[in-house]
Backbone as CSV, one residue per row, in Angstrom:
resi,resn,N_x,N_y,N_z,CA_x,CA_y,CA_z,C_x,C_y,C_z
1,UNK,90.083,134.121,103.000,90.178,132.696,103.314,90.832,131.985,102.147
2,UNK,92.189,131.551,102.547,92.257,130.708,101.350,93.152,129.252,102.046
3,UNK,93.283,128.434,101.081,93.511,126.994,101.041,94.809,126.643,100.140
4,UNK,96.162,126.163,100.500,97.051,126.226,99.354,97.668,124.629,99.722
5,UNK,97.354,123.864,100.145,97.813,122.486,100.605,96.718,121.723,99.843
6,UNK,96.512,121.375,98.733,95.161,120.687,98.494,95.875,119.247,97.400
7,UNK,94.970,118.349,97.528,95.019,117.286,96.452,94.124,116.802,95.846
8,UNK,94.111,115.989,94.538,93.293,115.732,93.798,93.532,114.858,93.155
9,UNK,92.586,114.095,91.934,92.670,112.408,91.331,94.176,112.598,91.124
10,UNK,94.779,113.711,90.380,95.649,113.911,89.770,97.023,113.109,90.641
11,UNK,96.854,113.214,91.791,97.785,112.548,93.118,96.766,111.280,93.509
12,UNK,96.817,111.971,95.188,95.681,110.594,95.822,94.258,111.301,96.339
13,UNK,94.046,112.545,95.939,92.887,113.146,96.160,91.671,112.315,95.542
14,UNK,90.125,112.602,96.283,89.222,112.227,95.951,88.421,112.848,94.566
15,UNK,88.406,114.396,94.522,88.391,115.097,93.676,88.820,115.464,92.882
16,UNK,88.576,115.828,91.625,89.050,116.314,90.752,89.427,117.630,90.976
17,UNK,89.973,118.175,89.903,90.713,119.909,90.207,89.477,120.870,90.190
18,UNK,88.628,120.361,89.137,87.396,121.172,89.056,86.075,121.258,90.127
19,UNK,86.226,119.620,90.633,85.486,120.001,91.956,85.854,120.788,92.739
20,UNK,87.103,121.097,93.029,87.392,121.248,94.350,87.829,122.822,93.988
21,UNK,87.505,123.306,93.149,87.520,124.810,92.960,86.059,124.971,92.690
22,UNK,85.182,124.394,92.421,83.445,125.028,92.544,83.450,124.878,93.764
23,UNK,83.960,123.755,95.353,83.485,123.567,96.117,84.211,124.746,97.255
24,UNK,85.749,125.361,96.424,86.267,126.218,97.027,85.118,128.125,97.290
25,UNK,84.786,127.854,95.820,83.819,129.212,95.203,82.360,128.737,96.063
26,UNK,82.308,127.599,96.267,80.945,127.822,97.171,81.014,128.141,98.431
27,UNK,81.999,127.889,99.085,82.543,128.199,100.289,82.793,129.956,100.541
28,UNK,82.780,130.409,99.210,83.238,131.900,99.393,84.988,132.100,100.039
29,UNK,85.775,131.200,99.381,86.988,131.130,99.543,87.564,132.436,98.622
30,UNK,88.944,133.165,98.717,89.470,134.228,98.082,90.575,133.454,97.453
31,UNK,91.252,132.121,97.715,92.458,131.900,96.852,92.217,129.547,97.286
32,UNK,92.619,129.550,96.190,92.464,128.189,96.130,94.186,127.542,95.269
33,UNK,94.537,126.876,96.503,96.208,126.679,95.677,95.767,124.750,95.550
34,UNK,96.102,124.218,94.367,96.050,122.886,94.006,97.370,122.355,94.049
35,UNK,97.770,121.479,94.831,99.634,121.087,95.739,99.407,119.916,95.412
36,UNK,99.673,119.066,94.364,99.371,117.406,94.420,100.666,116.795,94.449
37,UNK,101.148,115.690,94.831,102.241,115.238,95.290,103.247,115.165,94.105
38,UNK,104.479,115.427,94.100,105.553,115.211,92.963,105.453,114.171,92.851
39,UNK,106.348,113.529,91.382,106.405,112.166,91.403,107.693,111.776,92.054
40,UNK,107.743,110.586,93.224,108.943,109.771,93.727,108.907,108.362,92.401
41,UNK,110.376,108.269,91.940,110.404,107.043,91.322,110.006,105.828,91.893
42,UNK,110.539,105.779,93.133,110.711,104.502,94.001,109.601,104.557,94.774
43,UNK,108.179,104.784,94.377,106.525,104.959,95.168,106.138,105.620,93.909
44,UNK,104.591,105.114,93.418,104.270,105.788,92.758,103.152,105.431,92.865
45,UNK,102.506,105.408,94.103,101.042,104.751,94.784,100.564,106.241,94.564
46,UNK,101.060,107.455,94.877,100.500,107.915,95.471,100.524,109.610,94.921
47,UNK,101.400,109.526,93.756,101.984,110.919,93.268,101.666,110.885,91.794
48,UNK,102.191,112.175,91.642,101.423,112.158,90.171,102.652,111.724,89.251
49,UNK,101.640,110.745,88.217,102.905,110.046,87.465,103.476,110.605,86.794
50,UNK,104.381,110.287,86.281,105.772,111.580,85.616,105.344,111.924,84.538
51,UNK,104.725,111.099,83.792,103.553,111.028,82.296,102.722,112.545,82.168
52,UNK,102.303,112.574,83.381,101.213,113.451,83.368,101.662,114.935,84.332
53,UNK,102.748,114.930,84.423,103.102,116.117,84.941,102.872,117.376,83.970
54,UNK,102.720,117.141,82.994,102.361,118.403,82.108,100.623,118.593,81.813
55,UNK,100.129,117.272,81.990,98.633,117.735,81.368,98.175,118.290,83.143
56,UNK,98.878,117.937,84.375,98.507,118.754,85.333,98.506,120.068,85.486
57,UNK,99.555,120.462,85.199,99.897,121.851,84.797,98.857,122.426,84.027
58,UNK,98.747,121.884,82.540,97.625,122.615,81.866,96.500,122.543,82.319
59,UNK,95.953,121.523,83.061,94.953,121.409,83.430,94.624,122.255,84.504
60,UNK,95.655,122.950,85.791,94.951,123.999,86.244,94.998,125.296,85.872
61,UNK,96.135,125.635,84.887,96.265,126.789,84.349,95.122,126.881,83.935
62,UNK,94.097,126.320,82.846,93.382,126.122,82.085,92.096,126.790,83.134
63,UNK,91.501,125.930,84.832,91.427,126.137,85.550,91.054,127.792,85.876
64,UNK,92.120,128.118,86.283,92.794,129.863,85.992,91.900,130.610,85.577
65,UNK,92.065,129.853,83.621,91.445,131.116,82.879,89.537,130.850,82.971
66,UNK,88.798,130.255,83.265,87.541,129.771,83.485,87.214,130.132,84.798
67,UNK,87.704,130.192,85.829,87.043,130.550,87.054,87.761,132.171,87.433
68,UNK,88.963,132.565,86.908,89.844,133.593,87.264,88.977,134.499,88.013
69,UNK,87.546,135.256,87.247,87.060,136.249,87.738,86.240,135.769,89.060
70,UNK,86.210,134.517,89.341,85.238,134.162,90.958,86.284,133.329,91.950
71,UNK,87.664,133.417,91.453,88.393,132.775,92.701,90.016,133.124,92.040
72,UNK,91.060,133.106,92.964,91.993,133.255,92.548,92.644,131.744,92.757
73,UNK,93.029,131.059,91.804,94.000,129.567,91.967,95.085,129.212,91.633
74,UNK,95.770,128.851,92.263,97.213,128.632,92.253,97.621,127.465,91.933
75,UNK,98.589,127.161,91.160,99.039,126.425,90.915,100.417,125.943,91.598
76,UNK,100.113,124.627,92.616,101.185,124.504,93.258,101.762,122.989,92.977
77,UNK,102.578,122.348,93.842,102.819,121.051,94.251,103.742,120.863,95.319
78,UNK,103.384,119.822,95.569,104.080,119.467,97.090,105.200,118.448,96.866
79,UNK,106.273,119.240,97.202,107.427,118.485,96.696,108.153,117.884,97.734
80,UNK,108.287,115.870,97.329,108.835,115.513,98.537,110.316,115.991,98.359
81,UNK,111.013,115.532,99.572,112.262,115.863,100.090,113.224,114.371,98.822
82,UNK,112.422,113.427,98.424,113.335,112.535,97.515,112.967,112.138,96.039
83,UNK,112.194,113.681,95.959,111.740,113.820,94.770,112.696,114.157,93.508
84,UNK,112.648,114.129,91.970,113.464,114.619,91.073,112.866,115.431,90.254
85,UNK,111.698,115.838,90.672,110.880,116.579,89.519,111.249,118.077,89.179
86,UNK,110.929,118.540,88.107,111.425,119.691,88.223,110.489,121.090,88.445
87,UNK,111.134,121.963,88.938,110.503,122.787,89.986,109.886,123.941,88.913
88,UNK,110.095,123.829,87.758,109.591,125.263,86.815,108.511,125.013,86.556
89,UNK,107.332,126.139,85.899,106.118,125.840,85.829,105.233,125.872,87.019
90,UNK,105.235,125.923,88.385,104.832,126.186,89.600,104.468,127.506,89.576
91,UNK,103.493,128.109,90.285,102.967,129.143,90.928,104.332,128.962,92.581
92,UNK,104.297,127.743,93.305,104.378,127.857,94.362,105.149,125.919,94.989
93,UNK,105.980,125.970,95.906,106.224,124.524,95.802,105.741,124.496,97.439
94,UNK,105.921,123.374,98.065,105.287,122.846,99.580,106.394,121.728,99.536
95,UNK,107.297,122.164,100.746,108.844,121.090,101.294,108.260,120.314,102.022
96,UNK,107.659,118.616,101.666,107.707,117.703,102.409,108.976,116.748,102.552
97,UNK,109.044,116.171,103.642,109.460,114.483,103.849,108.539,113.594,104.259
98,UNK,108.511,112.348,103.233,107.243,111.413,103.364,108.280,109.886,103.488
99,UNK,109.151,109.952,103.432,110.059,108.900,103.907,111.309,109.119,104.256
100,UNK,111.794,107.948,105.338,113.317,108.194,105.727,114.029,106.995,104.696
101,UNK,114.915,107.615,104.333,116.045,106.735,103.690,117.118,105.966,104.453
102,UNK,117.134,104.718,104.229,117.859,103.549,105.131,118.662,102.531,103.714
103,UNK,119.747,103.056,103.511,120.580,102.797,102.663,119.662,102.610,101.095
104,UNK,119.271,101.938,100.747,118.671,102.112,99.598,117.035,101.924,99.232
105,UNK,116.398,102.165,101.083,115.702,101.727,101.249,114.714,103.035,101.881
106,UNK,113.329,103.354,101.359,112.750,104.113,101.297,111.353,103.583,102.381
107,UNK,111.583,104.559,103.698,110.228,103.788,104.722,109.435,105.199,104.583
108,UNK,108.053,104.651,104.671,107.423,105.749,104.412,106.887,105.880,105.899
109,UNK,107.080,107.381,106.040,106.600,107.886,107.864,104.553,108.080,107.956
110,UNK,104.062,107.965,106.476,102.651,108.203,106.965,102.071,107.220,107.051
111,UNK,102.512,106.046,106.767,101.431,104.998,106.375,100.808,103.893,107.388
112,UNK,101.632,103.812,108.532,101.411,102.994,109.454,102.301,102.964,110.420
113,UNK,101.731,102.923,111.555,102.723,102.707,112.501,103.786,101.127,112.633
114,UNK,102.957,100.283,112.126,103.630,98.964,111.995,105.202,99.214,110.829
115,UNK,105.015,100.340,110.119,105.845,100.377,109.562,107.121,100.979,109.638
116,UNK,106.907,101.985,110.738,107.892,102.459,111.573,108.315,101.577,112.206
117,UNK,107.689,101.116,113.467,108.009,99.385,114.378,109.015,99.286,113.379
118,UNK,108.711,98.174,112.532,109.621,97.287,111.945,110.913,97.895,110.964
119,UNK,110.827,99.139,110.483,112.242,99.806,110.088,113.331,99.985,111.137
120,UNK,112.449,100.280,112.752,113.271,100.681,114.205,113.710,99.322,114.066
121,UNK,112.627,98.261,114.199,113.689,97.195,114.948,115.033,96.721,113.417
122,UNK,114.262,96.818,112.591,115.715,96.086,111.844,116.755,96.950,111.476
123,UNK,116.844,98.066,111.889,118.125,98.875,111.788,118.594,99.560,112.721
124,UNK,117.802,99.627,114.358,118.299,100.083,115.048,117.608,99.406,116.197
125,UNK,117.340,98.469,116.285,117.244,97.298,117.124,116.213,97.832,118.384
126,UNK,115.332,98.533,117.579,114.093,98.710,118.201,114.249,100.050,118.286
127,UNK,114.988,100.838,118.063,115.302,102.601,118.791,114.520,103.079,117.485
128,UNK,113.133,103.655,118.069,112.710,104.545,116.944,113.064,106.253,117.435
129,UNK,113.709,106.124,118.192,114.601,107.733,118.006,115.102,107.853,117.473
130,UNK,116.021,106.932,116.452,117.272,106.776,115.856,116.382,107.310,114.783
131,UNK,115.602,106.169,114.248,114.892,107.045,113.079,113.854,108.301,112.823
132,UNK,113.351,108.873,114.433,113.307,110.079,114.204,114.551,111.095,113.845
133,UNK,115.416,110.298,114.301,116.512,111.786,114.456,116.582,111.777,112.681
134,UNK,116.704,110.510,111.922,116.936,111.081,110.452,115.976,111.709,109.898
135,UNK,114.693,111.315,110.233,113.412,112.287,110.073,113.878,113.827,109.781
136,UNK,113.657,113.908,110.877,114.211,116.139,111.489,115.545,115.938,110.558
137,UNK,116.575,114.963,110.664,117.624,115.534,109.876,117.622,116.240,108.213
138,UNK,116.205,114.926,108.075,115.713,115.441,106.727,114.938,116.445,106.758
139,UNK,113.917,116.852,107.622,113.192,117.855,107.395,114.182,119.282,107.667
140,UNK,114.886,119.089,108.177,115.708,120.363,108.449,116.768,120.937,107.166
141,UNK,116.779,119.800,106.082,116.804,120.478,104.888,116.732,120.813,104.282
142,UNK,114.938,120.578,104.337,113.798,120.431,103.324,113.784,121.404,102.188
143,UNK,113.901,122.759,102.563,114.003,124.028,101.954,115.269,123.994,100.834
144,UNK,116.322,123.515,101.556,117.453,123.763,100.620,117.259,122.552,99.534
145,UNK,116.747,121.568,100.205,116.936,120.549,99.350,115.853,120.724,97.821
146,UNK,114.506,120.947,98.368,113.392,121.604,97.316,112.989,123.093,96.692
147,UNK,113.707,123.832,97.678,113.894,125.354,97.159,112.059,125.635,97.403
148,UNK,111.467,125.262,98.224,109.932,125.319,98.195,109.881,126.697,99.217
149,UNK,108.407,127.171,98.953,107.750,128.224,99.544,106.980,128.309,100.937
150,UNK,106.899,127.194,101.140,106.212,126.419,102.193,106.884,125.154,103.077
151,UNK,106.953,125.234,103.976,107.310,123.750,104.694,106.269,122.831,104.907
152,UNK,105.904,122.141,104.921,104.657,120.632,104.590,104.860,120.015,106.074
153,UNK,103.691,119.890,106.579,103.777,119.283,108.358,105.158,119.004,108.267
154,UNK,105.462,119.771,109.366,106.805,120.000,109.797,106.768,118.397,110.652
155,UNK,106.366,118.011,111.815,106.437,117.027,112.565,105.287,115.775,112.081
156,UNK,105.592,115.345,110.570,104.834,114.590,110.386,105.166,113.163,110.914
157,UNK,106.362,112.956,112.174,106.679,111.540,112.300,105.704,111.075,113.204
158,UNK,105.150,112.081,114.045,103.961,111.371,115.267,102.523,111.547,114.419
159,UNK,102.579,111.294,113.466,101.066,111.013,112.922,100.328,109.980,113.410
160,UNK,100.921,108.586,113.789,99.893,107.676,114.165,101.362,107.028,115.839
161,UNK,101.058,108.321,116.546,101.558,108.632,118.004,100.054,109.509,119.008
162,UNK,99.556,109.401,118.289,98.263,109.636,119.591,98.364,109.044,120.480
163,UNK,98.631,108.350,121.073,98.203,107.270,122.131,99.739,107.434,123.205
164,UNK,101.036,108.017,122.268,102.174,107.883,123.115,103.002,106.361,122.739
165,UNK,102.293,105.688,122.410,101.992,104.302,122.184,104.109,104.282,121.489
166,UNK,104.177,104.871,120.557,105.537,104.598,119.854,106.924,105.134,120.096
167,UNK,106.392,106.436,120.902,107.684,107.206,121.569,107.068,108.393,122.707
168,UNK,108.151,108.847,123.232,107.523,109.867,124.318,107.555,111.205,123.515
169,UNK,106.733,111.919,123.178,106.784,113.424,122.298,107.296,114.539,123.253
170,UNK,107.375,114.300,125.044,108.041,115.062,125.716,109.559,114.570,126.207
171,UNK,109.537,113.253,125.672,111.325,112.811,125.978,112.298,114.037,125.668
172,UNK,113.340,114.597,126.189,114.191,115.321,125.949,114.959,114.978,124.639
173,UNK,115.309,113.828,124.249,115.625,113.169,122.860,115.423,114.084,121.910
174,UNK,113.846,113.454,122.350,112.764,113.951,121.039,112.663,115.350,120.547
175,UNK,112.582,115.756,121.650,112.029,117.878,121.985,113.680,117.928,121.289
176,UNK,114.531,117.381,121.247,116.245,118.365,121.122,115.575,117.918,119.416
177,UNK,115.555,116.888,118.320,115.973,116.695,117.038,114.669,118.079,116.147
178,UNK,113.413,118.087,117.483,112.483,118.755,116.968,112.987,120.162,116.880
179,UNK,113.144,120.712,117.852,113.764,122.392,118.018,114.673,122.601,117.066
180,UNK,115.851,121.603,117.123,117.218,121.220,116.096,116.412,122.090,114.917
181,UNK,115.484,120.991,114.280,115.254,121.025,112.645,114.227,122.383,112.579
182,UNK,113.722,122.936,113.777,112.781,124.159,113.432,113.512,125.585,113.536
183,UNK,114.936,125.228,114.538,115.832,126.448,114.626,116.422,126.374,112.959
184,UNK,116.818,125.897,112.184,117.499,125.343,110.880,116.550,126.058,109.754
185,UNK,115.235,125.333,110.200,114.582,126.127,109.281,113.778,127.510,109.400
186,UNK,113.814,127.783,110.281,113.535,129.216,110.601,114.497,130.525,110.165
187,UNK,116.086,129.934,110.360,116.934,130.596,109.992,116.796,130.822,107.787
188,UNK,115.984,130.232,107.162,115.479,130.057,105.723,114.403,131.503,105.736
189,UNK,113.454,131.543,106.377,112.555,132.699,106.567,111.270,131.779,105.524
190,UNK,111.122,130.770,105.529,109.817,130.102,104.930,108.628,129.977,105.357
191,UNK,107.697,130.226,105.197,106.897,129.992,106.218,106.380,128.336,106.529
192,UNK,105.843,128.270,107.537,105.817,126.686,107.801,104.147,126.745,108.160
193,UNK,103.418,125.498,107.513,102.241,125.115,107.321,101.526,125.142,108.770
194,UNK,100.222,125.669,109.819,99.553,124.712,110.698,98.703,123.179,110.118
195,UNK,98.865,122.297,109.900,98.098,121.179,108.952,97.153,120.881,109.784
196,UNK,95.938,120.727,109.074,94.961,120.153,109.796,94.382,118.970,109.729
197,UNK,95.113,118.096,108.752,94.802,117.251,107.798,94.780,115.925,109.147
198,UNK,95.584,115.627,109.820,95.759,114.652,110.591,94.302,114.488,111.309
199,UNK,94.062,115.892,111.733,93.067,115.466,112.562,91.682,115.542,111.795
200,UNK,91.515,115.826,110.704,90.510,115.564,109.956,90.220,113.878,109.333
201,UNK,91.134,113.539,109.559,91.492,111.810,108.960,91.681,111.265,110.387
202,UNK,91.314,111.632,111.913,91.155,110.822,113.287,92.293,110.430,113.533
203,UNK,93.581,110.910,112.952,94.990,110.334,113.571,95.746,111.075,114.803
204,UNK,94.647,112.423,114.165,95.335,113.485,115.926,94.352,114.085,116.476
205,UNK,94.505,114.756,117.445,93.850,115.648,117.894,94.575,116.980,117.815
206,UNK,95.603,117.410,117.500,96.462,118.568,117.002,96.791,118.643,115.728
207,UNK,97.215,119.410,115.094,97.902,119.901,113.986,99.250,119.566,113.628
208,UNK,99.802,119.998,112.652,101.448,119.746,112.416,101.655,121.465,112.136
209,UNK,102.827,121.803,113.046,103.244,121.584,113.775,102.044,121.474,115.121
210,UNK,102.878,120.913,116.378,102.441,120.666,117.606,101.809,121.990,118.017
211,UNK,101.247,122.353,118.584,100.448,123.238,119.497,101.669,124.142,120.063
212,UNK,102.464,123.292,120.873,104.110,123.802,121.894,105.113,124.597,120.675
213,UNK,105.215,123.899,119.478,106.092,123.682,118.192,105.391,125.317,117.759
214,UNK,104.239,125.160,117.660,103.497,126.613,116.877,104.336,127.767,118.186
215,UNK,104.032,127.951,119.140,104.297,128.883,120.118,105.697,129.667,119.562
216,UNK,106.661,127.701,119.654,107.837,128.404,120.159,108.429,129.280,118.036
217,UNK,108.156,128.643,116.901,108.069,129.375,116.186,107.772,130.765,115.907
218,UNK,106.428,131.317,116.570,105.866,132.276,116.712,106.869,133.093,117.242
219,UNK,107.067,132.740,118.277,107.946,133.582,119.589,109.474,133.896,119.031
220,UNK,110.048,133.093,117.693,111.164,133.570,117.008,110.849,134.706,115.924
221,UNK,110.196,134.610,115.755,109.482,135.602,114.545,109.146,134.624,113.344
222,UNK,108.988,133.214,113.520,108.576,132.589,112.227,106.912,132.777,111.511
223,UNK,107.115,132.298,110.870,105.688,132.710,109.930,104.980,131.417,109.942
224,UNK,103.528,131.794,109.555,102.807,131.103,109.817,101.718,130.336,108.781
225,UNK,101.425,129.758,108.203,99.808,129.798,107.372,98.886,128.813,107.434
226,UNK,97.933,128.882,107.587,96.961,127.891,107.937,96.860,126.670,106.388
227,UNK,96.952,125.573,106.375,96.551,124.356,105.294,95.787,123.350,106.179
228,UNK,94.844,122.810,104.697,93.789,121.708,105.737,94.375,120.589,105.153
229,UNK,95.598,120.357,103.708,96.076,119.111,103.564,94.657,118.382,102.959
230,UNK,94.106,118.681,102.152,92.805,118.785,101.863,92.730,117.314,100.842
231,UNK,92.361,115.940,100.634,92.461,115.413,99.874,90.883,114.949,99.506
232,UNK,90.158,116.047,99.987,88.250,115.735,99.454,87.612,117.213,99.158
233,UNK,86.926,117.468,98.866,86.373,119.100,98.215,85.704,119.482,99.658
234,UNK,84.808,118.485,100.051,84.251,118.951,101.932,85.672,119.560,102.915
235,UNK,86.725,119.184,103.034,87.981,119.290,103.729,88.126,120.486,103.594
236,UNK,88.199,121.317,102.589,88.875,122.561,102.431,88.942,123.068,103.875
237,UNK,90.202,124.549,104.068,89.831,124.864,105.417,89.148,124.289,106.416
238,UNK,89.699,123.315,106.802,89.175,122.322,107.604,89.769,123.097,108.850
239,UNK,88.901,123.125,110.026,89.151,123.690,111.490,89.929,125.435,111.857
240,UNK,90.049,125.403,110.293,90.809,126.479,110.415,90.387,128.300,111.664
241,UNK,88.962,127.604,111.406,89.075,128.792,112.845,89.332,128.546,114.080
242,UNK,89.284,127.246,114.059,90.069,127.013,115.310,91.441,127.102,115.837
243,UNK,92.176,127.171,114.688,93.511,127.882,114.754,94.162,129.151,114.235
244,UNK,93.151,129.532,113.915,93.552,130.654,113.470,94.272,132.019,114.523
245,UNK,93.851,131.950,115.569,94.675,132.684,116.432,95.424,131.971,117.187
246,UNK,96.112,130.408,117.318,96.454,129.566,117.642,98.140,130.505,117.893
């Protein structure tokens, strides 16, 4: 059992690094990976500040050598897609996109749906397909662009789309930019995350990727690994047996 999507104070996690590796070892977990967000210049609500990119590092290496013999931990981070940080020093990286870029203008896709609304209407006069399609355009580079080990919720644009409420997730539109960016990255050989994180935080009732999205991956020969996107020490492997033969 292990966990490689995780966050902590160090980002926007609740926990510290050290909780959340006693709470991994109480669990009887075999590998515990710590992924806290790169730093974006242009947001820095939410990532680890550029200041402290090194005492993170030491701080789980450090980590490492104190728990080594009762858990194995990794040292990762989750690197957005408009990040500049640099990639050495990693155990392991995680390819997100957490915003679409609109000329010099950075919308972030997790934070609200009101905030999508209003990027659609003022640049594409209400069409939030338009700005899915740059979504997938971005996620479909993710790999090349971060050189990461992992893909990070692949379809993180319907996070607060439960309801249908913002677009149709079976529109033909939609299904073409999604397949688009998973044929793209499949052809990389990365493996791509199931996240469970959405629905542990009441925004879904599925995972990232989609349920349909997992199949048709599978059925190419893509790879797979379970993350709970973990930003509390209780979260770890969150639902994960429920997808585990998913």
């Amino acid at each position: 059992m292990f966990d490689l999507h995780t966050h902590t104070t160090f980002s926007d996690g609740r926990n510290s690094p050290e909780e959340m590796v006693l709470s991994a070892i109480g669990m009887g977990m075999s590998t515990l990976g710590i992924s806290d967000h790169s730093y974006t210049s242009f947001d820095e609500s939410y990532c680890i500040p550029r200041h402290r990119l090194e005492e993170y590092r030491n701080c789980i290496r450090s980590l490492q050598e104190k728990y080594g013999d009762r858990i194995g931990i990794r040292l990762g981070l989750e690197k957005d897609y408009y990040s500049d940080t640099v990639d050495e020093g990693y155990d392991y990286l995680i390819g997100s996109v957490h915003y679409v870029k609109l000329g010099e203008e950075y919308v972030a896709v997790d934070e609200s749906a009101q905030i999508l609304i209003d990027a659609a209407a003022r640049h594409f006069g209400g069409d939030i397909y338009s700005l899915a399609e740059i979504y997938y355009s971005s996620v479909s580079d993710v790999i090349n662009r971060t050189h990461a080990n992992i893909i990070g919720h692949f379809d993180l644009f319907k996070k607060f789309n439960r309801d249908g409420s913002l677009f149709d997730e079976n529109a033909p539109r939609y299904k073409k930019m999604v397949i688009d960016a998973a044929d793209k990255l499949l052809a990389c050989g990365v493996p791509f995350e199931i996240n469970t994180g959405a629905i542990r935080r009441g925004y879904r009732d599925d995972p990232y990727p989609s349920p349909e999205m997992i199949r048709y991956i599978k059925a190419r020969g893509g790879k797979l690994i379970l993350s709970s996107d973990s930003h509390s020490a209780e979260d770890l492997c969150f639902l994960f047996g429920r997808f585990a033969e998913v």
